[in-house]
N, C-alpha and C positions, 0 to 999 in steps of 0.2 A: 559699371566701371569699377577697378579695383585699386582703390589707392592703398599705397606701401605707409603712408601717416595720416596722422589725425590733422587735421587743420579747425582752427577755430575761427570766429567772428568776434569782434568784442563791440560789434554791432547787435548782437543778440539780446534780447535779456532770457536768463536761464534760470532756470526752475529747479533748484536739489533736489535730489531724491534721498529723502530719508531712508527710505527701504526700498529693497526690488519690489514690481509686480511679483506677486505670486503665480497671476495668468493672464490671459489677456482682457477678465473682466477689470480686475484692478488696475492697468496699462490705460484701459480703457477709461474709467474713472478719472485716474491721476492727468489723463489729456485735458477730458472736460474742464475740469476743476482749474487748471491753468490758462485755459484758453479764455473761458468765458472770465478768469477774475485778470490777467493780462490785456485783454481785448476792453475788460471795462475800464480800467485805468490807464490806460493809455491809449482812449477813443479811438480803437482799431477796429474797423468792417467785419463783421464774424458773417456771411450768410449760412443759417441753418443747414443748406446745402454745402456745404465748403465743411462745417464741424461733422457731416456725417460721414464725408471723405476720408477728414480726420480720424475719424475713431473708428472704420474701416481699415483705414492703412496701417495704425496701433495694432488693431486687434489682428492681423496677421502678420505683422511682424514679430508679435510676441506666440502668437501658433506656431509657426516657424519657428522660432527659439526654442521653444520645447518639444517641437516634435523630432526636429535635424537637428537641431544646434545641439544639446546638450544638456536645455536650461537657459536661463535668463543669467546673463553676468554685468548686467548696464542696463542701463534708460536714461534718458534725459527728454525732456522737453525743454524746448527751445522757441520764441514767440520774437516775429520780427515785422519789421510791414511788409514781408515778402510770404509771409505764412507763417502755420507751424512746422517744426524741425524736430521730429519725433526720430530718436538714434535706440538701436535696439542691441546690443553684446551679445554673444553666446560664445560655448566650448569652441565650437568649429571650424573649421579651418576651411571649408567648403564655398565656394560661393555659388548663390542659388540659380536655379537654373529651371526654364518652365517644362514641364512637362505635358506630353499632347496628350488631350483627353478620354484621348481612346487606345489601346493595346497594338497592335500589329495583325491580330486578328478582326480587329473591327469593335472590339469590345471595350464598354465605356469602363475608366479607370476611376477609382477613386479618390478624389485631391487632386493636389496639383493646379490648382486654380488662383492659389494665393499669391503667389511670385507674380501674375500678371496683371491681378488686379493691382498689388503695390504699384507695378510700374508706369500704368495707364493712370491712375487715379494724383498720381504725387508728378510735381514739377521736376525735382532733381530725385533722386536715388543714385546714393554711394556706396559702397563696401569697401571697407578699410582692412586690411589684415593688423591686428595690437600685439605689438612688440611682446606680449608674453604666453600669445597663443591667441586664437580664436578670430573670431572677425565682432567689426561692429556695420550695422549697417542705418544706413542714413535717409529720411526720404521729408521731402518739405512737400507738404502740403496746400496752394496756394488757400489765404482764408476770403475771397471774395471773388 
């Protein structure tokens, strides 16, 4: 789905991002770190299965951002009772699209895997085009 705006919750609690990830091992880090000290202080369900979704879904989103998008230009984590809400920016103006696994001759491709894991693994998944170029893209998580 492609929204034309950002929309917020102020149901959420949200996590600064000091700095961008660098790649998707730091995107990946900065989830953990949020979920697990969010999840403790506000006795919320984490199951270890639901945080690997998690930093699954991070860490291709942020592949994506640098391999198509252009670079990382945003992050946020976001922690609610409905999950985490991991938002990823880039250059691009593209929105993603799966590719089949294999060529037109029969021959397997490489990549092209990430976009569908995002979409099977995350509850909602959004894409926003940002008023001054690029997209951001949105995917919640559920954490139980």
């Amino acid at each position: 789905m492609l929204d034309k705006h950002r929309t917020s919750s102020s149901a959420t609690l949200r996590e600064p991002c000091r700095r961008l990830p660098c790649g998707p091992a730091d995107a990946r880090r900065t989830v953990r770190r949020v979920v697990a000290e969010r999840c403790r202080a506000e006795a919320l369900p984490c199951a270890p299965e639901a945080m690997e979704d998690a930093l699954l879904v991070t860490s291709e989103l942020a592949t994506n951002a640098i391999l198509h998008g252009g670079g990382i230009t945003g992050f946020d984590v976001d922690i609610d009772s409905s999950g985490v809400r991991v938002s990823v920016s880039d250059r691009s103006d593209d929105v993603p699209v799966a590719v089949a696994p294999v060529d037109e001759r029969g021959r397997s491709r490489p990549g092209g895997r990430g976009w569908p894991i995002v979409c099977r693994l995350a509850r909602d998944v959004r894409v926003a085009e940002l008023p001054w170029g690029g997209k951001r893209i949105t995917a919640v998580v559920p954490l139980h």
